[in-house]
C-alpha positions as CSV (number, residue, x, y, z in Angstrom):
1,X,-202.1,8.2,51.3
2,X,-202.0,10.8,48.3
3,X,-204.0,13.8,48.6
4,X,-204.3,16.4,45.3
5,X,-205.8,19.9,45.5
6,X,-207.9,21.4,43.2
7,X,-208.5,24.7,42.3
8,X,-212.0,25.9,41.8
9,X,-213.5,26.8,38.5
10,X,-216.6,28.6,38.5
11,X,-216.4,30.2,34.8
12,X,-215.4,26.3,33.6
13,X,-218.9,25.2,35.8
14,X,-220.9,28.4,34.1
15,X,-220.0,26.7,31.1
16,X,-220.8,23.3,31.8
17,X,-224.7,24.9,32.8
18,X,-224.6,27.0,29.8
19,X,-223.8,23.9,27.4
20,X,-227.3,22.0,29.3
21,X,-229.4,21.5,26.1
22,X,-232.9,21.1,26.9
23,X,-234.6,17.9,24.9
24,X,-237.9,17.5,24.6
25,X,-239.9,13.9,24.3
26,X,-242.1,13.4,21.3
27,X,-245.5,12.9,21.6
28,X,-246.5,9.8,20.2
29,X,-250.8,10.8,20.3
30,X,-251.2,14.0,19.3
31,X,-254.7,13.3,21.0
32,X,-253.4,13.5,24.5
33,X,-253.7,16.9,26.1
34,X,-250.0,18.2,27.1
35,X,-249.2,19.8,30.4
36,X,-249.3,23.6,30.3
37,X,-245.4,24.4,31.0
38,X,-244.3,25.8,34.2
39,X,-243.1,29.5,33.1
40,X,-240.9,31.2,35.6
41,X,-237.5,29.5,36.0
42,X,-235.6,30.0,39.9
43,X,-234.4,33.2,39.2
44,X,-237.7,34.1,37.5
45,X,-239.4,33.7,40.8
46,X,-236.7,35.1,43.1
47,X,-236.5,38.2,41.4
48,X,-240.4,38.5,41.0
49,X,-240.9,38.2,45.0
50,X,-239.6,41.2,47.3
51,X,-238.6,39.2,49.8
52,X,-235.9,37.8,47.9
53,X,-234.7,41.3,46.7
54,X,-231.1,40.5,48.8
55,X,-230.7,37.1,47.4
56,X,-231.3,38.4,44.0
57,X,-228.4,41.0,44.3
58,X,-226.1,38.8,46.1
59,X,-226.4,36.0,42.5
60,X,-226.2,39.3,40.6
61,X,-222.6,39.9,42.4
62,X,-222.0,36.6,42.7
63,X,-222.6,36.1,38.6
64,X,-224.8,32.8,39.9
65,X,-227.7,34.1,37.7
66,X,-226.7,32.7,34.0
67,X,-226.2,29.1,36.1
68,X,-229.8,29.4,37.6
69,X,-231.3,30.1,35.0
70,X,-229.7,26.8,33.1
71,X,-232.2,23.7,33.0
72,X,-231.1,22.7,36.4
73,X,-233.0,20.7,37.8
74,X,-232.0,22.6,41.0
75,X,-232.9,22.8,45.0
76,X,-232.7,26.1,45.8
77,X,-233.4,27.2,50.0
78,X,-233.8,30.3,49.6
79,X,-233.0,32.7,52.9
80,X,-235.4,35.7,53.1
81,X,-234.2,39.9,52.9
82,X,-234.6,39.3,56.7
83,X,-231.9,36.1,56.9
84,X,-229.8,37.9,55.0
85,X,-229.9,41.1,57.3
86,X,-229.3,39.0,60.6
87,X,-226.3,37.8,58.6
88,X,-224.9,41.3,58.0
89,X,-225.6,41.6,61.7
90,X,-223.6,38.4,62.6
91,X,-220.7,39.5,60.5
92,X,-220.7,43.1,61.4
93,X,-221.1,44.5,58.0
94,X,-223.5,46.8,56.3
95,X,-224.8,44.9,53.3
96,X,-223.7,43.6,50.3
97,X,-221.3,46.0,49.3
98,X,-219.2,44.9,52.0
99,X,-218.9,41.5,50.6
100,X,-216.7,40.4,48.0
101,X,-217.9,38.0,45.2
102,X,-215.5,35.5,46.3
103,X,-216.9,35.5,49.1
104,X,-220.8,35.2,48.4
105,X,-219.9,32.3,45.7
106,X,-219.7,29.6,48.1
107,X,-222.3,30.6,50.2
108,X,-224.7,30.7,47.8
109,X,-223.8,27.7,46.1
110,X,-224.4,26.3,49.8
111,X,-227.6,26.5,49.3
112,X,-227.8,25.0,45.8
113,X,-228.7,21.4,45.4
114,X,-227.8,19.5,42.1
115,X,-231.2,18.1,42.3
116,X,-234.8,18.9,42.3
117,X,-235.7,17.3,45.9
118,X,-239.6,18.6,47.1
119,X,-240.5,18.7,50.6
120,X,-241.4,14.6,50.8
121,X,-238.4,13.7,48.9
122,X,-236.1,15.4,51.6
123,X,-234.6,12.5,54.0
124,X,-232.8,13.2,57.7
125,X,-229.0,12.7,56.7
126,X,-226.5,15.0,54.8
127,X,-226.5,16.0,51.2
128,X,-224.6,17.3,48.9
129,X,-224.4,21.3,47.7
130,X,-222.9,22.6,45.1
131,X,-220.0,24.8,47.1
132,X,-217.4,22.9,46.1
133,X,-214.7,25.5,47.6
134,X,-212.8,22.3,49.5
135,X,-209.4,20.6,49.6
136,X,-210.1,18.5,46.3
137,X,-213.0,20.5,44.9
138,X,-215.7,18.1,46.8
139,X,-219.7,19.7,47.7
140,X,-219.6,20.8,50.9
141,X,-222.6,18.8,52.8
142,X,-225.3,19.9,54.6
143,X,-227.6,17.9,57.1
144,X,-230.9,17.9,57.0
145,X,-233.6,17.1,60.4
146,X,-237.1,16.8,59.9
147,X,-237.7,17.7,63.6
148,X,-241.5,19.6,63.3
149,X,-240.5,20.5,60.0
150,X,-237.3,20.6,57.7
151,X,-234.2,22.0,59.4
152,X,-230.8,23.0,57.8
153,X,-227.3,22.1,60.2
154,X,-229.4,22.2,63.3
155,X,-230.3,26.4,62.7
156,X,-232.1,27.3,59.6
157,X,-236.0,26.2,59.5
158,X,-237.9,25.8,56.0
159,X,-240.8,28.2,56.7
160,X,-242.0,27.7,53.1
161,X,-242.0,24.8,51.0
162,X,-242.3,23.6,47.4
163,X,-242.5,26.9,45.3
164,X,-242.1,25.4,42.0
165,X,-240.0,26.2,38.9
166,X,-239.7,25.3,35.6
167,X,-236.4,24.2,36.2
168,X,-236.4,23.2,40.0
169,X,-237.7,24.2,43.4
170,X,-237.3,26.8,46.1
171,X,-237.9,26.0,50.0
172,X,-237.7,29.1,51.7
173,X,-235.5,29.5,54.6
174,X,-235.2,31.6,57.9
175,X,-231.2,31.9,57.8
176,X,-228.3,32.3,55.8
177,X,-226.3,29.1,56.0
178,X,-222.6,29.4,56.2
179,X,-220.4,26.8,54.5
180,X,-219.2,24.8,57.4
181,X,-215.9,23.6,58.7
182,X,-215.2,20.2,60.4
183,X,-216.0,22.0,63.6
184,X,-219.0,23.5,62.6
185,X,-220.1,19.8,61.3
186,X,-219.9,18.9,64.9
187,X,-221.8,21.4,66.2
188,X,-224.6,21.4,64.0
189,X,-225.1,17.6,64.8
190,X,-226.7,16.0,67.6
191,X,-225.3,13.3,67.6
192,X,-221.4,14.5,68.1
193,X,-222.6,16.9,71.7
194,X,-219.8,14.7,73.4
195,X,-217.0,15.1,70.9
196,X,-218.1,19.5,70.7
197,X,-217.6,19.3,74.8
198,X,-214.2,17.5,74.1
199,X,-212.9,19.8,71.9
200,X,-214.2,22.7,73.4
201,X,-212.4,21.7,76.9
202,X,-209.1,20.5,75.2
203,X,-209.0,24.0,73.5
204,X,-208.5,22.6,70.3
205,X,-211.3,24.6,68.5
206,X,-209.4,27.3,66.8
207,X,-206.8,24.3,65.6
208,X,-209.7,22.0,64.0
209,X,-210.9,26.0,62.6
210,X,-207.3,26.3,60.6
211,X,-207.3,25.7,57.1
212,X,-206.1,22.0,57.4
213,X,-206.6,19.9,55.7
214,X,-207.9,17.4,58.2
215,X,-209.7,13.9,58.0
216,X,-211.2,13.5,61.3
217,X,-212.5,10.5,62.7
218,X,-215.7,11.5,64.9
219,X,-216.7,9.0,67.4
220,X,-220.6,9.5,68.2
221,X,-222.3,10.0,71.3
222,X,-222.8,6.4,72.2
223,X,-219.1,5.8,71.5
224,X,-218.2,8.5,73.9
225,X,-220.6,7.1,76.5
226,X,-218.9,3.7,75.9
227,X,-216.0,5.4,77.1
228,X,-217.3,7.4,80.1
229,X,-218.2,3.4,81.3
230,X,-214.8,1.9,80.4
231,X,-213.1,4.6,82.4
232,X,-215.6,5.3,85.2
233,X,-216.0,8.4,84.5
234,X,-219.4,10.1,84.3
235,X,-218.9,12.5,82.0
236,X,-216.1,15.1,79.8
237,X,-216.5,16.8,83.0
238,X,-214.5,13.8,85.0
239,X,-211.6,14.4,82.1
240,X,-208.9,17.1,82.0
241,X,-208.0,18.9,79.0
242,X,-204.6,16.8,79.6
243,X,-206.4,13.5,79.7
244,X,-208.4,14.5,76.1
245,X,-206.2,16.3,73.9
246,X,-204.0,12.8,73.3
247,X,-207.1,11.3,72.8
248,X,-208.7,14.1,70.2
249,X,-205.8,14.3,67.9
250,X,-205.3,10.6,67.8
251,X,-208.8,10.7,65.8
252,X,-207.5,13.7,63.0
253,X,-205.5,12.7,60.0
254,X,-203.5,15.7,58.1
255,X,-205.2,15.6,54.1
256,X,-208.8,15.6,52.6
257,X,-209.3,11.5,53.0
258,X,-212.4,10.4,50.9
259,X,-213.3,7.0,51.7
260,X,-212.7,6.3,48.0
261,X,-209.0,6.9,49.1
262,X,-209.2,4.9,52.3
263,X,-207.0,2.1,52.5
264,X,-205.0,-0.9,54.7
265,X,-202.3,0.3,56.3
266,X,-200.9,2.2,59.6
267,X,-201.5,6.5,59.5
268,X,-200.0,8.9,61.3
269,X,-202.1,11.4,63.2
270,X,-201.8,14.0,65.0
271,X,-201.1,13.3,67.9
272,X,-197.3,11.9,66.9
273,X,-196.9,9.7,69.5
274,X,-199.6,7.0,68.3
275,X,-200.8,5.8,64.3
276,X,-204.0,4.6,63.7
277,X,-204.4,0.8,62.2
278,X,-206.4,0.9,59.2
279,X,-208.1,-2.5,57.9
280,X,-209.9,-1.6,54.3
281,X,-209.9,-5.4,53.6
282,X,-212.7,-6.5,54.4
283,X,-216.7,-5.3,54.1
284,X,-216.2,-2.1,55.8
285,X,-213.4,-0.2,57.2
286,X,-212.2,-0.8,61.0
287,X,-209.8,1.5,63.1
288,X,-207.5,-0.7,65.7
289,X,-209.4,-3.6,64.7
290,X,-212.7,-2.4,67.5
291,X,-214.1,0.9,65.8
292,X,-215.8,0.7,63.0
293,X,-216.4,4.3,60.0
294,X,-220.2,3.7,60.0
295,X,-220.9,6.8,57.7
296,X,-218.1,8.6,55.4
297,X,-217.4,11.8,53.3
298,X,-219.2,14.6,55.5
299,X,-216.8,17.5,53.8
300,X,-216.8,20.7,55.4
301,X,-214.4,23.9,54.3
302,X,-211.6,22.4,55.6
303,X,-211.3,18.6,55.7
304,X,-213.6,15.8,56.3
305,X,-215.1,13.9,58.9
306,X,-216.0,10.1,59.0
307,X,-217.9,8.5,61.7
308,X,-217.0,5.8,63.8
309,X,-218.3,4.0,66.5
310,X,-215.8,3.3,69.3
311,X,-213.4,6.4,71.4
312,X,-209.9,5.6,70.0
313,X,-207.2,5.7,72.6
314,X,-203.8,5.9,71.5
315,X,-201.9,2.9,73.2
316,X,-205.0,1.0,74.0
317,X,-204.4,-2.1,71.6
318,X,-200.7,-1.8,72.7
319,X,-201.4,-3.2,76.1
320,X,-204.3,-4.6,77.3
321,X,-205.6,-3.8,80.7
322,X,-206.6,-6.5,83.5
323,X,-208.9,-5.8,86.2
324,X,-206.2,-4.9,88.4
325,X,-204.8,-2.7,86.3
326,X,-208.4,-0.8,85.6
327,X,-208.9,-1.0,89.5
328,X,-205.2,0.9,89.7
329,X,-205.7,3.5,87.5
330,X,-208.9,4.5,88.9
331,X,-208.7,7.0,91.7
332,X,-211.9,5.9,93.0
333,X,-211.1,2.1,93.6
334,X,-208.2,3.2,96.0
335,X,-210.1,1.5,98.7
336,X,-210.6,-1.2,97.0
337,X,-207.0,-1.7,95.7
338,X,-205.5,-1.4,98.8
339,X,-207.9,-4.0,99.9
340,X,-207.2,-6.3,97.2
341,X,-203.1,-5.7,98.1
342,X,-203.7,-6.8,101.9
343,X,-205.8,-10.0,100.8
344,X,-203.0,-10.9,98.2
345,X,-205.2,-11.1,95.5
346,X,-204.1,-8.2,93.2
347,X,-201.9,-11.5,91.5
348,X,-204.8,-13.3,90.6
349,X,-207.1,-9.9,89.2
350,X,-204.2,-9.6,87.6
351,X,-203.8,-12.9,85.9
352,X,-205.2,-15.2,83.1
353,X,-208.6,-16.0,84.5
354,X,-211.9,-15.1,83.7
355,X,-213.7,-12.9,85.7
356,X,-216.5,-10.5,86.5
357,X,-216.0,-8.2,89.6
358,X,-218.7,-6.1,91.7
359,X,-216.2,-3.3,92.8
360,X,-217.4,-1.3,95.4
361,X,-216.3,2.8,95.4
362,X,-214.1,4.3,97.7
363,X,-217.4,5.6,99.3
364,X,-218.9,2.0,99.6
365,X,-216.1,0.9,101.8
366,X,-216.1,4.2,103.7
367,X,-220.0,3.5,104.7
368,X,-218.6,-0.4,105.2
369,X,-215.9,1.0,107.5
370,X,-218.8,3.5,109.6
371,X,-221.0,0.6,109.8
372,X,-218.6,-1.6,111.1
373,X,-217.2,1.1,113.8
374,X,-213.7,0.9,112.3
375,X,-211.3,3.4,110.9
376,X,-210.4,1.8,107.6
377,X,-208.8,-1.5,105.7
378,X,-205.5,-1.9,107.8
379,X,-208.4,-2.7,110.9
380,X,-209.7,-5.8,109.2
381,X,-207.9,-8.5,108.6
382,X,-206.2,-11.1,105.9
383,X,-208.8,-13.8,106.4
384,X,-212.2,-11.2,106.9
385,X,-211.3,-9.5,103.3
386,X,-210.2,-12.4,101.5
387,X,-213.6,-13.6,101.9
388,X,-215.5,-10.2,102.0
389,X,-213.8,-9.8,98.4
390,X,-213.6,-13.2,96.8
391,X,-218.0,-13.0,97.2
392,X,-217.5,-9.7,94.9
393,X,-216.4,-11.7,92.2
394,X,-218.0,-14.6,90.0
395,X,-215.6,-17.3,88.0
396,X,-217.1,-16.1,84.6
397,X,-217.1,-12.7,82.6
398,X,-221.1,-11.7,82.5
399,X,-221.6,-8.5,81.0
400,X,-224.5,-6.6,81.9
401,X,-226.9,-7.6,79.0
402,X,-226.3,-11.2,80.1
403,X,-227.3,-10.9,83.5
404,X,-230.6,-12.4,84.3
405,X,-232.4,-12.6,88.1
406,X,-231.7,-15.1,90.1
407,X,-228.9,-16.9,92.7
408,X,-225.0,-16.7,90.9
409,X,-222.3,-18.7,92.6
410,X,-219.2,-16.3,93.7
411,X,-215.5,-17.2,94.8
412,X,-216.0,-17.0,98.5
413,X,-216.2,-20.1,100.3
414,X,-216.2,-19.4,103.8
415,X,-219.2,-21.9,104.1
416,X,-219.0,-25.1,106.0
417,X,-217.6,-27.2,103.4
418,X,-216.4,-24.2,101.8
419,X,-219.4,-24.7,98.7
420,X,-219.5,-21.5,97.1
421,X,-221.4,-18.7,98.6
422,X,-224.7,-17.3,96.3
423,X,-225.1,-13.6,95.9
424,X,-228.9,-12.7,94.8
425,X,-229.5,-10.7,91.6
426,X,-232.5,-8.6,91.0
427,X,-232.9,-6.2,88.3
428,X,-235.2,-4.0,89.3
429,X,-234.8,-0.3,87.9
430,X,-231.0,-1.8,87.1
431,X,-229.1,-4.6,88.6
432,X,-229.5,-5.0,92.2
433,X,-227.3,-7.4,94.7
434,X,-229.0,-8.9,97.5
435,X,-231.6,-6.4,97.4
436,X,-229.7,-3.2,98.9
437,X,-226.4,-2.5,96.5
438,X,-226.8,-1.0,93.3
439,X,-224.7,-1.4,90.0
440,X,-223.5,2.6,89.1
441,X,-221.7,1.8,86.0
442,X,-221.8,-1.8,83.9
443,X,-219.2,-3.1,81.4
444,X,-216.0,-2.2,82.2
445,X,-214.0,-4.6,80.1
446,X,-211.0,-5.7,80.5
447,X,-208.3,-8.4,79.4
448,X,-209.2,-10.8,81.8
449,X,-213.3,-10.4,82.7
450,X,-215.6,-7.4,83.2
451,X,-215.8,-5.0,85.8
452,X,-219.3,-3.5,87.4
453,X,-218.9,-0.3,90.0
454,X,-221.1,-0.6,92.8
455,X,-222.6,1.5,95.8
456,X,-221.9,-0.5,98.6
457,X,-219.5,-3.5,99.9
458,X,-221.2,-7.1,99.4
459,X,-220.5,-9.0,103.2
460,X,-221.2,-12.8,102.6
461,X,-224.5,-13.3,104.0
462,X,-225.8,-16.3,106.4
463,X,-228.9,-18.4,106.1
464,X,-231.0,-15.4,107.9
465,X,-229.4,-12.8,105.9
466,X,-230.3,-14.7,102.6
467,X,-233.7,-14.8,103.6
468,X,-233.7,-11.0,104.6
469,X,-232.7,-10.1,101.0
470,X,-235.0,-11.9,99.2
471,X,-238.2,-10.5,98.7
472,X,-240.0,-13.9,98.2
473,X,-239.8,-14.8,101.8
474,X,-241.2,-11.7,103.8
475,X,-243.3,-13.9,105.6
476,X,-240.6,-16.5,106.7
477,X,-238.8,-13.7,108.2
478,X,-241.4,-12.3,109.8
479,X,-242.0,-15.6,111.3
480,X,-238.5,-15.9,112.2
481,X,-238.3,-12.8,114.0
482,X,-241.4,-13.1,115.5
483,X,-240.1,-16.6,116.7
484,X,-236.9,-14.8,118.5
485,X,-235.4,-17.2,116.0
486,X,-233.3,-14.9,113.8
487,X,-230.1,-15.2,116.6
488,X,-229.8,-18.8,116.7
489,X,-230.1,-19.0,112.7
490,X,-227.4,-16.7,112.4
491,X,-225.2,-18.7,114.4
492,X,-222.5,-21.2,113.4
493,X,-225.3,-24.0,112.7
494,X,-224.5,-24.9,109.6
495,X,-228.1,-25.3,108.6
496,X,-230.5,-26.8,105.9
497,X,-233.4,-24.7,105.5
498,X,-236.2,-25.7,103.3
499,X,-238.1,-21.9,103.0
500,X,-241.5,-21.9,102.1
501,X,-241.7,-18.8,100.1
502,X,-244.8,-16.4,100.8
503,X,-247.3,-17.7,98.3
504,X,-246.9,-20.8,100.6
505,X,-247.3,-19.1,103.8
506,X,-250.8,-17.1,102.1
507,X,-251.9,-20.4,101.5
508,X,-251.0,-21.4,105.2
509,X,-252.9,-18.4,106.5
510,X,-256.2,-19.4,104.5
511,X,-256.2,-23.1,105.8
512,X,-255.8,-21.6,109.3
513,X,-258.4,-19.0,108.6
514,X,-255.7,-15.8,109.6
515,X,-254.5,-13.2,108.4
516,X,-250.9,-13.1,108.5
517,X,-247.8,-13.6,110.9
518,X,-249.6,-11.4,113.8
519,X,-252.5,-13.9,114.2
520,X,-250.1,-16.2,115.2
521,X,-247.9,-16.5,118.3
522,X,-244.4,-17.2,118.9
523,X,-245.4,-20.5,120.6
524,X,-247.2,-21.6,117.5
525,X,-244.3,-20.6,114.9
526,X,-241.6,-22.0,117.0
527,X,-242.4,-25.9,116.5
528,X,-243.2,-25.2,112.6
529,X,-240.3,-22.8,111.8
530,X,-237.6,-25.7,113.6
531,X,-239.5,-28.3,111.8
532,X,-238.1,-26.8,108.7
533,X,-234.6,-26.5,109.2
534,X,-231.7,-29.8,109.5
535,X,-228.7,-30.2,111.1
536,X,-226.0,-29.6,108.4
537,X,-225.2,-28.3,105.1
538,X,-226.9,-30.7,102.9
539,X,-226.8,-29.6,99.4
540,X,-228.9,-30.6,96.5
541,X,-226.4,-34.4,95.6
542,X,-226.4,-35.0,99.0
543,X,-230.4,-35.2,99.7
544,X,-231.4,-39.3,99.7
545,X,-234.8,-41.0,100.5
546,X,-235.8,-41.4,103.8
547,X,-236.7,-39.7,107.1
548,X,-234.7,-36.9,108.2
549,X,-234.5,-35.6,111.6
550,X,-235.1,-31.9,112.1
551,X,-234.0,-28.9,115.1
552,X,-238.4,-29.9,116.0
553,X,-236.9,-33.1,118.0
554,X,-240.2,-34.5,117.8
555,X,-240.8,-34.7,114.1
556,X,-238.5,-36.0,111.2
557,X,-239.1,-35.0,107.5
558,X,-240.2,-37.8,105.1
559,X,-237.9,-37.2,101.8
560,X,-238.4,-39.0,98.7
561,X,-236.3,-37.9,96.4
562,X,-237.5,-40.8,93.0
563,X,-239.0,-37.5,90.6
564,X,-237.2,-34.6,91.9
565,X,-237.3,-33.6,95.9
566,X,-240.8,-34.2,97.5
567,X,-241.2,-34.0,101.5
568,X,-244.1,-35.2,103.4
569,X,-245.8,-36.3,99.9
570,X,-247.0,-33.2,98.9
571,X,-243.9,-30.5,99.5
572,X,-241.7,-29.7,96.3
573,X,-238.3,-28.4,96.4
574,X,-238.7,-26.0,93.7
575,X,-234.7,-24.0,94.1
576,X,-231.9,-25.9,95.6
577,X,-228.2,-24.9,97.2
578,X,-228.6,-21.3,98.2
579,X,-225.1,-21.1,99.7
580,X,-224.9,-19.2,102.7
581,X,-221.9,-19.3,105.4
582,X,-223.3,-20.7,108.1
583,X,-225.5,-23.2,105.9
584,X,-227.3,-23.6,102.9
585,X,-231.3,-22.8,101.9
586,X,-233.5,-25.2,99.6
587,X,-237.6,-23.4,98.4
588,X,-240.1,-25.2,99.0
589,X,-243.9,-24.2,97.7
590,X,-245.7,-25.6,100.9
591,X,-245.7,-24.6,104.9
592,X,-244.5,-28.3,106.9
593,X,-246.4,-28.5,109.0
594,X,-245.6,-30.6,112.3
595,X,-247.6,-33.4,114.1
C-alpha cells in the first residue's frame, strides 16, 4: 500500500472561496413576485449576536472570516462565549490570546460543514468538516446522534437550531468540539464502549494518541461480545492486558488507508508477529476471510478507522480449534477436561466429527461431586463418566438460534438396547435441559461442532426421572408418587410407559367428578398407573397390532397400530421413543383406564 502526505493550504482554499461567483437564475415571468433575499450572510449574524462575541474573534485570528463570508453554502455549529470559556478552562488558558492561529484553524473549520444541512436534513452517522489538518489532507468527521435532540461526538448538544443565512445555516452549540484522533472517535461512539475498555486496559491509549499515522480496524460492540462467547469470557474484565494487547494491534495498520486505497493482499500490522488477509475482490472487503469493513473512512487527526464486524485474533485462521482444544484452553472446563481424559474421549472431541457439547463449569461438577458425597472425578469411574458425558453431547452441531423445544437424541446409550438416551429442551427465559440446567454462554464454535457452557452436570435420567422433568406430566408424577410407585419405576425394568400427559388426566378428573390426585387413593391409582406401563423397551418400529400384556396382570392393552398408534380404540400415541436408561416413554392424550 502507498500512502502520500499532504500539506495543508489554507491561503490556496481562501482562494478557492474567494473565486465562488454567485449566478443568478433568470426570471422567465416578470409577473411572478420574487423572494425578498435573505441579508445577513454567517458572519453577518455571528458578529451581530453577543453571544458569539468569542467565536467572532477566534475567525478574526483565525482569518476564517473572508471564507465565511464566500457564497458557501455552509453549516456552521456555532459554540456560544460560554463553550468557548469552558474550553479555555479545559486547556488551562486564559483566552484567545493564548492560542495560536494554527491552532484555532482546525478547530474552527471542525465545525464547518461544506453544506447547508437544516435541522431535518441532519441524519445519525458521521459527516464530513472542513478541517482537513490530516495525513492526506482528508475532512476530519464528525458523528452526529439525534438522541432528544442533535448531538455532536457524544458531548456537544444543539441548543438552537436553523438560524438562517444568506449563504448557509447556524445551529448553535453548547461546546467547543475538538478535532478528534482515532482514540477520541472511539470514545465519542457508542457503539465501540468494548474496544475504549480494551484499549484503555492494554495501556495503549497514549500510543493510538501519537501522531501515526494509523488505519485501525474497529470491531463493534457486538463483535466484541461475539468474542467474550467464543472465549467464555464474560467480559474485558475476564482478559489481561497481556491477553489484549496482541489482539489490539493486530487490528492497526501503520498509514492513512482510505478505502479508495484498500486492496487484496496480506498487511502487516502492528503487532509483527501476525498480517492481516485482505480480500478486496469481491462486493465488499473481508479481513481473514470472517470479518467483514461494514463502514469506512471515519478520519480523525491522526489516521483512520474502518469498522468491522468480527474481533481479529492473530493466529486464529492459522489453526483451527476443536472442542477439545477450546475445553483445554479454558481454565474453567478443568473439571471437565480431566473428565473427558479419564473416559478416553478427549480423541474423539478432538477429531473429525460433528458435534454440539453441553459443557458443564468447573462449578457444575463441584455441586455434582457434593451431591453425589464424593470428593472429585478420580472417585467415579471409566464406565459412570463415559456415559454421564457421552448424554452431554448430540451427533450434530446446533447452534443456539437452531434449537427449538422438544426431546434431542444424545450419544449415551446406557439404555437397554443401548437406543440413544433423550435429553429434554425447554427454552424458557433461555435454553433449559431437563428443566433444572441452564445454558450460560451459547455458540462457542469450533472446528469440529459448537460448544454451550452450562450450570450443572446432565446425569442420564430413567423413565421416572423423564417424567419429573417434564412439565407436561405433573399429574402422572403425582400419581406415581402418590402410588409409592416412583422406586419400582426407577428400577432396572426396562419399561414402556405410555404417559398420559396432564390435559389427559384433567379430563380424567372431570369424568370422575374430582378434583385432582388427592381425591384419589393409592389403591385406586395403583391398578391404572401399572395398566400403563409394559414389560420392555419397545420403541416406536417395534409396536405391532394386537393385545399387549401390561405390569396390571389382569388387563392387556389393545394396540392397533393401521393409522398411526391407537390403544383401546380411542387412545393416541401422540410422541414416541423418549429414551430413558432403564426404558423408554411413549404420550398418550387419554387416561387407560382398567376393567
Amino acid at each position: 500500500m502507498n500512502f502520500r502526505n499532504y500539506k495543508f493550504s489554507l491561503g490556496l482554499f481562501l482562494l478557492m472561496i474567494a473565486a465562488i461567483v454567485n449566478v443568478s437564475c433568470e426570471d422567465d415571468d416578470d409577473d411572478m413576485p420574487k423572494p425578498m433575499p435573505m441579508e445577513e450572510n454567517i458572519v453577518d449574524i455571528v458578529v451581530g449576536n453577543s453571544d458569539f462575541s468569542i467565536l467572532a474573534a477566534a475567525l478574526t485570528k483565525a482569518d476564517l472570516v473572508s471564507a465565511l463570508n464566500g457564497a458557501g453554502p455552509f453549516t456552521v455549529f456555532g459554540p456560544t462565549n460560554a463553550a468557548f470559556e469552558q474550553l479555555f478552562t479545559d486547556l488551562g488558558v486564559s483566552g484567545l490570546d493564548d492560542l495560536s492561529a494554527e491552532a484555532l484553524t482546525p478547530i474552527l473549520l471542525y465545525h464547518v460543514l461544506g453544506i447547508q444541512a437544516k435541522s431535518s436534513d441532519l441524519s445519525e452517522g458521521y459527516v464530513e468538516t472542513l478541517s482537513t489538518f490530516t495525513p492526506g489532507d482528508f475532512g476530519i468527521n464528525l458523528l452526529i446522534t439525534l438522541d432528544s435532540g442533535v448531538q455532536l461526538n457524544s458531548s456537544s448538544n444543539v441548543t438552537t437550531a436553523d438560524v438562517m443565512a444568506s449563504n448557509g445555516v447556524i445551529h448553535i452549540i453548547d461546546e467547543v468540539i475538538l478535532p478528534p484522533d482515532v482514540v477520541d472517535i472511539a470514545i465519542a461512539n457508542a457503539s465501540f464502549s468494548h474496544l475504549v475498555d480494551a484499549v484503555i486496559k492494554a495501556d495503549l491509549v497514549d500510543a493510538l494518541k501519537a501522531d501515526g499515522p494509523f488505519t485501525i480496524f474497529a470491531p463493534t460492540d457486538e463483535a466484541f461480545e461475539a468474542l467474550f462467547t467464543e472465549l467464555g469470557v464474560s467480559g474485558i474484565e475476564d482478559l489481561s492486558a497481556e491477553d489484549l494487547i496482541p489482539i489490539l494491534t493486530y487490528h492497526v495498520v501503520a498509514g492513512n488507508v482510505r478505502a479508495a486505497d484498500v486492496s487484496t493482499g496480506s498487511v502487516p500490522t502492528l503487532n509483527t508477529e501476525a498480517d492481516i488477509e485482505i480480500d478486496a475482490d469481491g462486493s465488499g472487503v473481508i479481513l481473514n476471510g470472517s470479518s467483514n469493513v461494514i463502514a469506512t473512512d471515519v478520519q480523525g487527526t491522526n489516521g483512520v478507522v474502518h469498522v468491522i464486524d468480527k474481533v481479529l485474533i492473530p493466529g486464529a485462521d492459522e489453526e483451527p480449534q476443536s472442542i477439545a482444544d477450546i475445553a483445554s484452553a479454558n481454565a474453567d472446563f478443568t473439571s471437565l477436561v480431566a473428565a473427558l481424559a479419564k473416559a478416553e474421549l478427549v480423541e474423539t472431541m478432538d477429531g473429525e466429527g460433528t458435534f454440539t457439547v453441553f459443557a458443564p463449569t468447573n462449578q457444575a461438577f463441584q455441586d455434582l461431586f457434593d451431591n453425589l458425597g464424593v470428593s472429585g472425578i478420580d472417585e467415579l469411574s471409566k464406565e459412570t463418566l463415559t456415559q454421564v458425558l457421552l448424554y452431554h453431547v448430540l451427533g450434530t452441531k446446533v447452534m443456539s438460534g437452531d434449537i427449538s423445544p422438544g426431546y434431542v437424541e444424545t450419544l449415551a446409550t446406557n439404555s437397554p438396547d443401548m437406543d440413544p438416551v433423550s435429553l429434554q429442551i425447554a427454552l424458557d427465559n433461555g435454553v433449559k435441559l431437563n428443566k433444572e440446567t441452564m445454558v450460560t454462554t451459547a455458540d462457542i464454535e469450533a472446528f469440529n461442532g459448537v460448544i454451550h457452557i452450562i450450570d450443572k452436570v446432565l446425569l442420564p435420567p430413567n423413565v421416572v426421572d423423564i417424567a419429573i422433568a417434564n412439565d407436561s406430566f405433573e399429574h402422572l408424577v403425582a400419581a406415581v408418587v402418590k402410588a409409592d410407585l416412583a422406586g419400582t419405576l426407577s428400577g432396572d425394568g426396562p419399561f414402556t410407559i405410555f404417559a398420559p400427559t396432564d390435559a389427559a388426566f384433567e379430563a380424567l378428573f372431570e369424568a370422575l367428578g374430582v378434583n385432582g390426585i388427592d381425591d384419589l387413593s393409592a389403591e385406586t391409582l395403583t391398578p391404572i398407573l401399572l395398566y400403563h406401563v409394559v414389560s420392555g423397551n419397545v420403541r416406536a418400529d417395534q409396536v405391532s397390532t394386537g393385545m399387549v400384556p401390561t405390569l396390571n396382570e389382569s388387563n392387556m392393552l389393545d394396540i392397533d397400530t393401521s393409522s398411526g398408534v391407537t390403544i383401546n380404540g380411542d387412545t393416541n400415541v401422540t410422541a414416541t421413543d423418549i429414551q430413558g436408561t432403564n426404558g423408554v416413554i411413549h404420550v398418550i392424550d387419554k387416561v387407560l383406564l382398567p376393567e
